[in-house]
N, CA, C, O and CB atoms as a CASP TS submission, in Angstrom:
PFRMAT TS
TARGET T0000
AUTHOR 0000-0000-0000
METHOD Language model
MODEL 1
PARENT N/A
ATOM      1  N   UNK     1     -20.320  -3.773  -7.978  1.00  0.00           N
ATOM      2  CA  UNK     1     -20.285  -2.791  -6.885  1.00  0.00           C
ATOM      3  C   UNK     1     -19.041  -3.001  -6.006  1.00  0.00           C
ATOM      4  O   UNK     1     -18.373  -2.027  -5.658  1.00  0.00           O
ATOM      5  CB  UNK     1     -21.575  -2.896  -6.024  1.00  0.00           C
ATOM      6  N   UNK     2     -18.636  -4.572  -5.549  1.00  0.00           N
ATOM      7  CA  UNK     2     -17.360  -4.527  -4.821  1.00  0.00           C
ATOM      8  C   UNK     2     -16.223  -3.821  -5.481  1.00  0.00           C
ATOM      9  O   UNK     2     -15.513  -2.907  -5.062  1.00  0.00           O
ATOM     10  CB  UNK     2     -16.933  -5.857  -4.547  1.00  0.00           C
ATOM     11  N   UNK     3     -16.221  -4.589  -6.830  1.00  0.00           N
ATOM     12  CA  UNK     3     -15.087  -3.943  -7.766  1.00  0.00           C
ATOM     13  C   UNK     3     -14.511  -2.860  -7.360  1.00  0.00           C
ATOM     14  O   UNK     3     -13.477  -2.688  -6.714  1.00  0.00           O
ATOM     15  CB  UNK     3     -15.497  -3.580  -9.016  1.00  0.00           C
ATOM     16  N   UNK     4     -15.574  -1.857  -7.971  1.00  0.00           N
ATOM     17  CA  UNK     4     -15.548  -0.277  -7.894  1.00  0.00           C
ATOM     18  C   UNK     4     -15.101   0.243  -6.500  1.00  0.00           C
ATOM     19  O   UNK     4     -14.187   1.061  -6.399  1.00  0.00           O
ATOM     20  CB  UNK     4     -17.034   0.340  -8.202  1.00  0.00           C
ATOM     21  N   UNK     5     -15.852  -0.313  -5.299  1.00  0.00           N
ATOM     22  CA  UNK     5     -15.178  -0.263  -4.099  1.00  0.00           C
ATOM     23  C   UNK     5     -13.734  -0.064  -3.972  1.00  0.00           C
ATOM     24  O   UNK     5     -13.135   0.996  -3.789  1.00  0.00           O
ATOM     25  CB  UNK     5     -15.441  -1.302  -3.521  1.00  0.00           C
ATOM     26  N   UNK     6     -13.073  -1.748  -4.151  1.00  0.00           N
ATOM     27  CA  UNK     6     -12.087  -1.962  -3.963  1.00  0.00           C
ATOM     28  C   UNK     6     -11.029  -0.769  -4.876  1.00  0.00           C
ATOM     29  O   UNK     6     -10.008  -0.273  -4.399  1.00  0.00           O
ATOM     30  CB  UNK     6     -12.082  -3.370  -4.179  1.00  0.00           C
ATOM     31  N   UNK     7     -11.432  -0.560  -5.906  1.00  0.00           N
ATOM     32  CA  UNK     7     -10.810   0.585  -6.919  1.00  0.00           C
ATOM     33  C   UNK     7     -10.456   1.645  -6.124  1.00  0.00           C
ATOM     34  O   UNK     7      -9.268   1.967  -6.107  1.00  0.00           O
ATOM     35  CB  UNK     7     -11.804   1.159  -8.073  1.00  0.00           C
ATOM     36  N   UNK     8     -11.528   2.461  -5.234  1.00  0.00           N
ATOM     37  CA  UNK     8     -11.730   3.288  -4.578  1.00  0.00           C
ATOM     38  C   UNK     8     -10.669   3.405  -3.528  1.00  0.00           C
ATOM     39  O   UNK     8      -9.818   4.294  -3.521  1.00  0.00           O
ATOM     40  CB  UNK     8     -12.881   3.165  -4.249  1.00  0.00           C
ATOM     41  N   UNK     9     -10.759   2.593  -2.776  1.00  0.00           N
ATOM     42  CA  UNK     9      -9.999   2.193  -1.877  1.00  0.00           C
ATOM     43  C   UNK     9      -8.314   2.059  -2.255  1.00  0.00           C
ATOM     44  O   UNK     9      -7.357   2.357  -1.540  1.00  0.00           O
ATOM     45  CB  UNK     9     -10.635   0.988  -1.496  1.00  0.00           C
ATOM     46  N   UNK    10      -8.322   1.734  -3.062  1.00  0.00           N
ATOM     47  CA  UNK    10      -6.825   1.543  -3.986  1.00  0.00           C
ATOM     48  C   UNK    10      -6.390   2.935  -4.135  1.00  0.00           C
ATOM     49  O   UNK    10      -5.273   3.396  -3.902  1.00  0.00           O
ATOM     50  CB  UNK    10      -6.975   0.786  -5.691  1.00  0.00           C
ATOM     51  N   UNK    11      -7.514   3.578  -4.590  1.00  0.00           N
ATOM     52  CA  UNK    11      -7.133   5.097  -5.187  1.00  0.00           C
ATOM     53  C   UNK    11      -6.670   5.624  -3.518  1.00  0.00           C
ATOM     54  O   UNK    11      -5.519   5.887  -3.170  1.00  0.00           O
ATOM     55  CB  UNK    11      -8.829   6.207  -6.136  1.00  0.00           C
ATOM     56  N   UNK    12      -7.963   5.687  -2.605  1.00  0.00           N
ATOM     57  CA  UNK    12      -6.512   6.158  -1.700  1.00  0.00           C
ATOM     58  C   UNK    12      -5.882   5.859  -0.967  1.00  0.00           C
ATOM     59  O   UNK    12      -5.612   6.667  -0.078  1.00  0.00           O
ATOM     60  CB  UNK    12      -6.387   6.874  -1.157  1.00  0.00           C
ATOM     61  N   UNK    13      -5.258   4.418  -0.946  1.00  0.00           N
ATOM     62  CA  UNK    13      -3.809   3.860  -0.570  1.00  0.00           C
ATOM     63  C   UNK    13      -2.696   4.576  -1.253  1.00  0.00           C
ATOM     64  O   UNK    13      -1.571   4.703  -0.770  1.00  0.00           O
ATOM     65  CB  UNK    13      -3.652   2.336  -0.953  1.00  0.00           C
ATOM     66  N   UNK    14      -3.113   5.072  -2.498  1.00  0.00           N
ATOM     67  CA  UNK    14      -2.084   5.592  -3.223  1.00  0.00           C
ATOM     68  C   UNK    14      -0.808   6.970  -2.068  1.00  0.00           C
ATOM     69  O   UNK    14       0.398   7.124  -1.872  1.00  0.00           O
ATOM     70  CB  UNK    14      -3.121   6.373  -4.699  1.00  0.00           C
ATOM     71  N   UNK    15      -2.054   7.589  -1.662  1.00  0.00           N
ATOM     72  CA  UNK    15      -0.983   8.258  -1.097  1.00  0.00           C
ATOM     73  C   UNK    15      -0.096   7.463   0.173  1.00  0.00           C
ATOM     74  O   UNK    15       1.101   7.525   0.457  1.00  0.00           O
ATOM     75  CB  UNK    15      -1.612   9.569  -0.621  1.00  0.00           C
ATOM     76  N   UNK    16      -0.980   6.865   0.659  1.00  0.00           N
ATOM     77  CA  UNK    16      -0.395   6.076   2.047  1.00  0.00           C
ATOM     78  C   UNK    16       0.679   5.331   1.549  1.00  0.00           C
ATOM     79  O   UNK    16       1.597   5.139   2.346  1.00  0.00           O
ATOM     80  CB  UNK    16      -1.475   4.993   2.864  1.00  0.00           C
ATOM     81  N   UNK    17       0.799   4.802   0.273  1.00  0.00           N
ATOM     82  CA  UNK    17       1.902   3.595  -0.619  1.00  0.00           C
ATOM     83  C   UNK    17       2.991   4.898  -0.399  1.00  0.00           C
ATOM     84  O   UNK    17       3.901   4.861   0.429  1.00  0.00           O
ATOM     85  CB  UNK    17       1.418   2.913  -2.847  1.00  0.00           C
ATOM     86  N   UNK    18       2.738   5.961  -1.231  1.00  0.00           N
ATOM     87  CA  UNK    18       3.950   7.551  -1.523  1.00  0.00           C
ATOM     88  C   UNK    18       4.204   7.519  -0.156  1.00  0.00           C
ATOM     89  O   UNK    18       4.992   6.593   0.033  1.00  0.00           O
ATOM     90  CB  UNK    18       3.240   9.481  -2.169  1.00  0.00           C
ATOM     91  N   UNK    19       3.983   7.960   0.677  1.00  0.00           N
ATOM     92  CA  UNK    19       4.710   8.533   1.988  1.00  0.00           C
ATOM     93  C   UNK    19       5.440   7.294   2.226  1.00  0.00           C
ATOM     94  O   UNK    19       6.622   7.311   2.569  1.00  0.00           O
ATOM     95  CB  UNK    19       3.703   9.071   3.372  1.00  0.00           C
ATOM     96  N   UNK    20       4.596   5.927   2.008  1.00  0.00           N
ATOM     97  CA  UNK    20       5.759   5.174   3.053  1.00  0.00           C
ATOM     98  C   UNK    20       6.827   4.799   1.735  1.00  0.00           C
ATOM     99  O   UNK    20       7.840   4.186   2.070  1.00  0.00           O
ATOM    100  CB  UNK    20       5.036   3.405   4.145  1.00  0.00           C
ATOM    101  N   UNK    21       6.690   5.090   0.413  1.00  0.00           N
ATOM    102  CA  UNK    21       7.749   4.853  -0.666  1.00  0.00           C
ATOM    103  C   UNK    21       9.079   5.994  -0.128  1.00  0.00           C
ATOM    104  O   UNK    21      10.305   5.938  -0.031  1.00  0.00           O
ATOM    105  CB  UNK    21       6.987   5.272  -2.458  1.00  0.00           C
ATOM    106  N   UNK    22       8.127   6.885   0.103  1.00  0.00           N
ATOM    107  CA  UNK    22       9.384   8.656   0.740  1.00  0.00           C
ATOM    108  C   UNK    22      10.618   7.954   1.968  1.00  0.00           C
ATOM    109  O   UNK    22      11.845   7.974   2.058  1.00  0.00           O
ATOM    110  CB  UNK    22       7.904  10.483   2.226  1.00  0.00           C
ATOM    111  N   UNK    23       9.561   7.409   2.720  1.00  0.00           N
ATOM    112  CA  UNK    23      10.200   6.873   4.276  1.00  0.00           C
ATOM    113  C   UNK    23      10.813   5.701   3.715  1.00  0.00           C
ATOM    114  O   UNK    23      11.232   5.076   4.689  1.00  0.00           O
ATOM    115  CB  UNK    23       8.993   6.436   5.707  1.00  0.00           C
ATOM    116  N   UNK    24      11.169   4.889   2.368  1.00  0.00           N
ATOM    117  CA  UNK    24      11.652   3.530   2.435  1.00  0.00           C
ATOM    118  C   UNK    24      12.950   4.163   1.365  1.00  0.00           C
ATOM    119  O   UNK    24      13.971   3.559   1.037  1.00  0.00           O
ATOM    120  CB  UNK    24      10.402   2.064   1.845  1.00  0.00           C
ATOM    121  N   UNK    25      12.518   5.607   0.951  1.00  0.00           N
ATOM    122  CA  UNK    25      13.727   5.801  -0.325  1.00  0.00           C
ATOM    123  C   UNK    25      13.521   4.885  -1.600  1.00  0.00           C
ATOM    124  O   UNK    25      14.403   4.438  -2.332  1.00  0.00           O
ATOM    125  CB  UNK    25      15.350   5.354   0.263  1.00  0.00           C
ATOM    126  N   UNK    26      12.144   4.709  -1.697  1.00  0.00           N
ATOM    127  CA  UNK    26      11.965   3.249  -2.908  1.00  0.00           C
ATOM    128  C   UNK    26      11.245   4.415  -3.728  1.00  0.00           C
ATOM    129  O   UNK    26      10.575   5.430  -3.542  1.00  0.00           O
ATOM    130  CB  UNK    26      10.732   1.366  -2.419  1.00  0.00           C
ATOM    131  N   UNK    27      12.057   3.283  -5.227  1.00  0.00           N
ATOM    132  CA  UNK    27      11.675   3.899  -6.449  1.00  0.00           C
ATOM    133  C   UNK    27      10.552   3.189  -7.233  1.00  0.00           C
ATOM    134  O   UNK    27       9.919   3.713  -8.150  1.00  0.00           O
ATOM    135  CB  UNK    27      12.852   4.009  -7.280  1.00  0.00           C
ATOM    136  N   UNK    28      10.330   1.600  -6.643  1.00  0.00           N
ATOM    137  CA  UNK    28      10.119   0.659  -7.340  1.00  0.00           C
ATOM    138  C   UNK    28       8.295   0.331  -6.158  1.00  0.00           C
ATOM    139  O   UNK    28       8.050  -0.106  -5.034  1.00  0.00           O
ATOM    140  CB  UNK    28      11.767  -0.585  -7.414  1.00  0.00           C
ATOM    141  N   UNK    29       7.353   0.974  -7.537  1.00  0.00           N
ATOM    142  CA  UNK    29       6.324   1.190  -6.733  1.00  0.00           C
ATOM    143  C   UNK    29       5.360  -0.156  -6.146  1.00  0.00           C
ATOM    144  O   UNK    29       4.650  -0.316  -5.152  1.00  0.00           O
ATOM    145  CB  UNK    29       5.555   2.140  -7.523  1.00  0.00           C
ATOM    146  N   UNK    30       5.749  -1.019  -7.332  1.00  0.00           N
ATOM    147  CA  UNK    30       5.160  -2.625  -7.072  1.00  0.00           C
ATOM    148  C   UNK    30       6.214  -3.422  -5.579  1.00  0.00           C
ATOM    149  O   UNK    30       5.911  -4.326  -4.801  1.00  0.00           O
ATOM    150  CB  UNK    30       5.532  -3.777  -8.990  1.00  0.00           C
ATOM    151  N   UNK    31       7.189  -2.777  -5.671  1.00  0.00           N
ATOM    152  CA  UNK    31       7.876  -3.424  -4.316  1.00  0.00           C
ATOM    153  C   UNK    31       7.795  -2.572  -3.066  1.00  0.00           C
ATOM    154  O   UNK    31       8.211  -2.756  -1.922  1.00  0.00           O
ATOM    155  CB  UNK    31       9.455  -3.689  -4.533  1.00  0.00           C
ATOM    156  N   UNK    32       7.229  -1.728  -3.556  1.00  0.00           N
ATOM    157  CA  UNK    32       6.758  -0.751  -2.227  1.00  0.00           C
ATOM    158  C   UNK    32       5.646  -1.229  -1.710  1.00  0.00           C
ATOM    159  O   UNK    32       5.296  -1.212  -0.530  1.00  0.00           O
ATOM    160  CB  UNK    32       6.427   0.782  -2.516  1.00  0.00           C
ATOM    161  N   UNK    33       5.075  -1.678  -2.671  1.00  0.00           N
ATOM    162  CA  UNK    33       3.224  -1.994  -2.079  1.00  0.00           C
ATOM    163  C   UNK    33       3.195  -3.398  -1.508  1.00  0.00           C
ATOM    164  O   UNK    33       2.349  -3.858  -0.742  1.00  0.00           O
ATOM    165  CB  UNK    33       1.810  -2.022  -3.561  1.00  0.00           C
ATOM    166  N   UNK    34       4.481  -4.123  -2.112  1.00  0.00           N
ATOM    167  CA  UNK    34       4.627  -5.799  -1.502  1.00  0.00           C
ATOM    168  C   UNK    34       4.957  -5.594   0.269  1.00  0.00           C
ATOM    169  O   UNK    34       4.457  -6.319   1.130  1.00  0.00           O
ATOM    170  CB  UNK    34       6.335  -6.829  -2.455  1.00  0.00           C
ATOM    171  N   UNK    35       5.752  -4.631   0.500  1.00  0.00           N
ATOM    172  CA  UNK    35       6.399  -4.439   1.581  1.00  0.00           C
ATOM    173  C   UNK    35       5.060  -4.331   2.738  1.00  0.00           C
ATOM    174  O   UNK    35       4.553  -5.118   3.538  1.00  0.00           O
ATOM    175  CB  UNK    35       7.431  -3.109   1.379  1.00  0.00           C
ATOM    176  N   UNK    36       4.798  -2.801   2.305  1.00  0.00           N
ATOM    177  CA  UNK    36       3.572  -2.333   2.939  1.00  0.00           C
ATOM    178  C   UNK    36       2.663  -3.498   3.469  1.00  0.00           C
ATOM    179  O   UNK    36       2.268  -3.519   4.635  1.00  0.00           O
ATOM    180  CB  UNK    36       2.793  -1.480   1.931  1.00  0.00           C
ATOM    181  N   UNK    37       2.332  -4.534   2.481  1.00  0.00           N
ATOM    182  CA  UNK    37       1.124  -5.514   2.773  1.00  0.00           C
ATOM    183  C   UNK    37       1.777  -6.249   3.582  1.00  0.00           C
ATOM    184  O   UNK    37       1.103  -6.915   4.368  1.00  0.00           O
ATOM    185  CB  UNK    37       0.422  -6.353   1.612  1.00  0.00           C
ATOM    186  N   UNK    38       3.578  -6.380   3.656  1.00  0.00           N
ATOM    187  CA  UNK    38       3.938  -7.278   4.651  1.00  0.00           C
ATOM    188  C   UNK    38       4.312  -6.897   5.734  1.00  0.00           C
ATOM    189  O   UNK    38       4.428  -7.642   6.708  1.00  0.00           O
ATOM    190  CB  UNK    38       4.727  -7.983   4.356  1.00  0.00           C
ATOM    191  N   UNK    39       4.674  -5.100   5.724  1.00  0.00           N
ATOM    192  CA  UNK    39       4.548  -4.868   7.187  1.00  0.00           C
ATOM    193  C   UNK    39       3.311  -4.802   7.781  1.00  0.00           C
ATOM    194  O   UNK    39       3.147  -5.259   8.912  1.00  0.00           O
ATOM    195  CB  UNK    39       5.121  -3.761   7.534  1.00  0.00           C
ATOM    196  N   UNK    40       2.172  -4.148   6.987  1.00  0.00           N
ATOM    197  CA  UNK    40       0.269  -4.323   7.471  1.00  0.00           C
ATOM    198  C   UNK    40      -0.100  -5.744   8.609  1.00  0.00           C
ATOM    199  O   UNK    40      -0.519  -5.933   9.751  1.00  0.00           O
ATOM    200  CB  UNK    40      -0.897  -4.813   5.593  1.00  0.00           C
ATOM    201  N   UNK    41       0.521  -6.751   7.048  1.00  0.00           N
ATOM    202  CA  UNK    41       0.512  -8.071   7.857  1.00  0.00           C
ATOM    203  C   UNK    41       0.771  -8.751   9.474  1.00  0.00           C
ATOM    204  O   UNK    41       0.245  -9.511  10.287  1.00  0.00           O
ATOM    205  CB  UNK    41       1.289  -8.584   7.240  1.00  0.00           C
ATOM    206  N   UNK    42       2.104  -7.786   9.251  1.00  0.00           N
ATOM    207  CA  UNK    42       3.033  -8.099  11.203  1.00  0.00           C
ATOM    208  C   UNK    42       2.281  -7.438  11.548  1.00  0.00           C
ATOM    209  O   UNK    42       1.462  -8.171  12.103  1.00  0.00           O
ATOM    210  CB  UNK    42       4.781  -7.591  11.906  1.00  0.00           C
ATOM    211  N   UNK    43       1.808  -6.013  11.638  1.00  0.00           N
ATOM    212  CA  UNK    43       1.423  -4.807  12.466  1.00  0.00           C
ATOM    213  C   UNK    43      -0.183  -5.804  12.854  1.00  0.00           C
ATOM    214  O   UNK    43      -0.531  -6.108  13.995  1.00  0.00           O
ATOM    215  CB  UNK    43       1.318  -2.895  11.374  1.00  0.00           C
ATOM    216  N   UNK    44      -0.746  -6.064  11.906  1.00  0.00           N
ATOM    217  CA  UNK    44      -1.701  -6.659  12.684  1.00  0.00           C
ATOM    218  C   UNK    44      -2.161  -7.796  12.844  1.00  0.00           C
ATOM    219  O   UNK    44      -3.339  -8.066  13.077  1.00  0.00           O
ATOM    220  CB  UNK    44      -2.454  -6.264  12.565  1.00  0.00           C
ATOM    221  N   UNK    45      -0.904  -8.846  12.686  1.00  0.00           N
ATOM    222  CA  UNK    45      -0.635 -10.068  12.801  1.00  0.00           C
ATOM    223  C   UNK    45      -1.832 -10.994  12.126  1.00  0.00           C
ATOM    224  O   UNK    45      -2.463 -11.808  12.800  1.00  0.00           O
ATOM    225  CB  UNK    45      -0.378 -10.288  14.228  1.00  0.00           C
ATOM    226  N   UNK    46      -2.106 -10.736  10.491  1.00  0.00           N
ATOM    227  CA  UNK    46      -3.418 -11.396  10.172  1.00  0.00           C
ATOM    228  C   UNK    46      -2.722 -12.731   9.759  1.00  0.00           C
ATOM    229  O   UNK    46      -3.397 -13.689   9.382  1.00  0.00           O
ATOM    230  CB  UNK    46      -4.452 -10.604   8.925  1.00  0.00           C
TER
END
């Protein structure tokens, strides 16, 4: 049941990953999503 969750949840980061891939000019979708988790990270200082 988490699994499937987490899947879910993935599915829609997808667009949130695209817009901020648009705003970074990135082509490279695995280094888009590294970024994201490390700006997430600062933004809410976990």
């Amino acid at each position: 049941m988490k699994f499937t969750k987490s899947i879910s949840l993935s599915l829609e980061s997808i667009d949130i990953i695209d817009a901020f891939m648009e705003e970074r000019k990135m082509v490279n979708f695995s280094k888009a999503v590294n970024m994201l988790i490390i700006e997430r990270k600062r933004f809410f200082k976990i």
